[in-house]
C-alpha positions in Angstrom: -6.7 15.1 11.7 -9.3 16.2 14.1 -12.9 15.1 13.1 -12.0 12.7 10.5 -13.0 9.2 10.7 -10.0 6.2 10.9 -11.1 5.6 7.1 -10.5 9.3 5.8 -7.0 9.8 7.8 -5.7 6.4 6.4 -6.6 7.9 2.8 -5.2 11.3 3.8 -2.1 9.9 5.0 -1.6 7.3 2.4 -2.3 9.6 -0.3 0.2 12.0 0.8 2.8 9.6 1.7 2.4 8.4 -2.0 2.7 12.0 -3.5 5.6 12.8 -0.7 4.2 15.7 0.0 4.2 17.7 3.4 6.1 15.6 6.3 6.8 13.2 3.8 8.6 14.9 1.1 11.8 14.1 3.1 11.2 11.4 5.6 12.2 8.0 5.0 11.2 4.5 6.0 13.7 1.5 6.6 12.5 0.1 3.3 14.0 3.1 1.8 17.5 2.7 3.5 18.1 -0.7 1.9 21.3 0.2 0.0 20.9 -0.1 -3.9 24.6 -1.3 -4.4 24.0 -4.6 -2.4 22.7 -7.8 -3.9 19.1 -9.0 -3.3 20.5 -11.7 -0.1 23.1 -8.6 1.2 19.7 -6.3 1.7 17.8 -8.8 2.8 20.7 -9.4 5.7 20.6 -5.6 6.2 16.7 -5.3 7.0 17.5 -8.8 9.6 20.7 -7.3 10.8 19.2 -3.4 11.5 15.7 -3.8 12.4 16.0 -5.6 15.7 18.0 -2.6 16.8 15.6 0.0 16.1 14.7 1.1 19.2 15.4 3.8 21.7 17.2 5.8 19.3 16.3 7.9 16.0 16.2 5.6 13.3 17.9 7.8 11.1 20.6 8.1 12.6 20.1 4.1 12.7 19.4 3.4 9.4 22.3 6.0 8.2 25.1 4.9 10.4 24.3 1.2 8.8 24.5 2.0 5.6 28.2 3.5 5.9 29.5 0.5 8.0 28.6 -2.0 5.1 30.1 0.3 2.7 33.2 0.7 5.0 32.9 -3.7 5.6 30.7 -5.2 3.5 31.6 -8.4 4.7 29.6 -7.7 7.5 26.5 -8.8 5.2 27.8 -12.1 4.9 26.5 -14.4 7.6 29.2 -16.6 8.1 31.8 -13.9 8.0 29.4 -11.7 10.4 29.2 -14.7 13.1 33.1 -15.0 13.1 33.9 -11.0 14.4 35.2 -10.5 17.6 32.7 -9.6 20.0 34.2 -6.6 21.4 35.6 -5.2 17.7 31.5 -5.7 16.6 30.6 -3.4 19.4 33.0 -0.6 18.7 32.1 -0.8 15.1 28.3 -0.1 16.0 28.7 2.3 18.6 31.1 4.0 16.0 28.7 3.8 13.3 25.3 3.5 14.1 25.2 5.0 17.5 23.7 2.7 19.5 22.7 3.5 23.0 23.2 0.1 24.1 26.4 -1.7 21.7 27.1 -5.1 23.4 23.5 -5.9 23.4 23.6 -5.3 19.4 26.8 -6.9 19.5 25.3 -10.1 21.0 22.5 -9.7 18.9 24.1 -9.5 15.6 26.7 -12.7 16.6 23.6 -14.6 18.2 20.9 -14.1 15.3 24.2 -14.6 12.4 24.5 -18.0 13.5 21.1 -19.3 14.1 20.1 -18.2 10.9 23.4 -20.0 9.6 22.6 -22.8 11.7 18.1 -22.8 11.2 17.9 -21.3 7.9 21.2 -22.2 5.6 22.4 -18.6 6.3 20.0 -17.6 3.8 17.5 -14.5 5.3 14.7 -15.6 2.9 14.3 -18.8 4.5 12.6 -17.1 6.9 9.9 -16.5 4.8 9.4 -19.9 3.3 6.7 -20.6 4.7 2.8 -20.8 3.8 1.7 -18.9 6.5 2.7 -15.4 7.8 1.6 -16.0 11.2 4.5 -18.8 10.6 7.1 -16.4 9.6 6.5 -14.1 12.8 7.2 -17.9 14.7 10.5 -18.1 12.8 11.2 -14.5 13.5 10.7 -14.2 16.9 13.0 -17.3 17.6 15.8 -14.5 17.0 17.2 -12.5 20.1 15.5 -9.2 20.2 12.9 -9.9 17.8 9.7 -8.9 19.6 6.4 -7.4 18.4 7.7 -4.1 17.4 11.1 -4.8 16.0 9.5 -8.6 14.2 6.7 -6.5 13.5 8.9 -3.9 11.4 11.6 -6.8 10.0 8.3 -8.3 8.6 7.0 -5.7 6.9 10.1 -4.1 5.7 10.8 -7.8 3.8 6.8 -8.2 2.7 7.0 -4.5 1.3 10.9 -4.7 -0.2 10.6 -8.7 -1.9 6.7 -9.0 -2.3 6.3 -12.3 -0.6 2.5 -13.3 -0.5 0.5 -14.5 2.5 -3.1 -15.5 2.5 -3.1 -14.8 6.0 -1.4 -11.5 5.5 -4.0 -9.1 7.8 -3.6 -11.5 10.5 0.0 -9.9 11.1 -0.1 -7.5 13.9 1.1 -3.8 12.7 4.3 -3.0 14.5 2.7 -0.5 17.5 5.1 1.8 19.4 4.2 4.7 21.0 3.8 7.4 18.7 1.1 5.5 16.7 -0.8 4.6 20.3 -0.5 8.6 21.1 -2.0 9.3 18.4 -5.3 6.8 18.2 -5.9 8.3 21.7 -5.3 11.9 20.6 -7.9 11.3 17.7 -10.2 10.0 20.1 -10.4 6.6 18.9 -9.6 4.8 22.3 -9.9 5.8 25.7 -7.8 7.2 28.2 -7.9 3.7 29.8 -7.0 1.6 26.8 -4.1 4.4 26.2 -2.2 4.0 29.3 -2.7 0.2 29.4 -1.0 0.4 26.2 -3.9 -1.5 24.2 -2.0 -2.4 20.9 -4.5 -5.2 20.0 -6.9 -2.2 20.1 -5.4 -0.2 18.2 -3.8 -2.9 15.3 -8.0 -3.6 14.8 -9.2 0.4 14.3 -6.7 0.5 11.8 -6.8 -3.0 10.0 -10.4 -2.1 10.0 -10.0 1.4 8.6 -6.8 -0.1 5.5 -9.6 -2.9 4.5 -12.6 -0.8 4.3 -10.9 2.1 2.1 -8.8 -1.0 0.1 -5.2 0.0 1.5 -2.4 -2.4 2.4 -2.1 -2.2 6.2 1.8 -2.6 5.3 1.7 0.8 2.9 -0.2 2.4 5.9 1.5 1.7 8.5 4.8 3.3 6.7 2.8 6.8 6.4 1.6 6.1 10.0 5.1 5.6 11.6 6.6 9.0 9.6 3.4 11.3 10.9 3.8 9.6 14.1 7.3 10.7 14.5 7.4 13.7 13.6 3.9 15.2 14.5 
């Protein structure tokens, strides 16, 4: 990627996530986890149940280890019958399945986030969403435990590029920035040295907003090329 400009690497990347060639003929996004035997609400709960634990860990092994609990219990999709689990039984179950480095934490997150969105949103993930704004959804989003930028950042996109909600405000959504994707707009030269180890995601969420609207891309198709090269380059 060295020499090109923020436009031609989000066309190079796009187009080759699109044709799933090179790194991406077999890596996957969340989006592509979601399990085809569950209903529309069950993946929906998946995407709000596994995204705010996708960090510190591989996310394949995540995403993976997810996808054979709720085969194994699919009740665990169910809000109400998620919110009623043991605490202790929850934990074992995701340290069992999904690996988790830290399982009480999920374990509190799962029980804490089941019943506020019982409690805020009828149970019903899509809620979330029903709103006019986006900027309003990320509100509603990060009123969950462990929903920050990152992990609200992903849930967001995962359900804008899985369901097709529309927002006018849609490019006022930060991208989800961890470190692979700062590494590599400082590797490319495209912020300083300074701006890198500060960690400037604002920075870096405008070069390539910038880059997705002057080429006509969907920051949200971008970013899901970004994260695989990021990963694994």
């Amino acid at each position: 990627m060295e020499n090109l400009s923020p436009e031609q690497i989000v066309k190079k990347l796009v187009t080759n996530f699109r044709a799933r060639k090179g790194v991406f003929q077999n890596r996957i996004n969340v989006e592509d986890w979601v399990p085809d035997w569950a209903s529309r609400k069950e993946k929906a709960v998946f995407l709000f149940l596994v995204t705010v634990l996708d960090y510190g860990m591989r996310s394949t092994v995540l995403y993976k280890g997810a996808n054979d609990l709720f085969k194994e219990r699919r009740e665990l999709l169910d809000p109400k019958k998620l919110s009623k689990i043991d605490e202790k039984r929850l934990a074992g179950l995701l340290l069992q399945f999904l690996h988790v480095r830290f399982p009480n934490e999920a374990a509190k997150r799962w029980l804490a986030n089941s019943q506020k969105l019982r409690t805020d949103f009828d149970g019903n993930v899509f809620k979330i969403f029903d709103e006019p704004l986006a900027l309003k959804v990320l509100e509603n989003i990060y009123r969950f435990r462990g929903f920050g930028k990152k992990t609200g950042g992903l849930f967001f996109r995962s359900m804008v590029n899985t369901f097709k909600p529309s927002f006018p405000d849609i490019n006022k959504v930060p991208m989800p920035i961890d470190r692979h994707k700062l590494r590599l707009t400082y590797e490319w030269g495209f912020i300083s040295k300074a701006e890198f180890e500060r960690n400037d995601r604002q920075k870096v969420d405008h070069i390539w907003k910038a880059a997705c609207q002057k080429v006509g891309v969907s920051w949200l198709e971008f970013d899901r090329a970004f994260w695989i090269w990021g990963v694994y380059n």
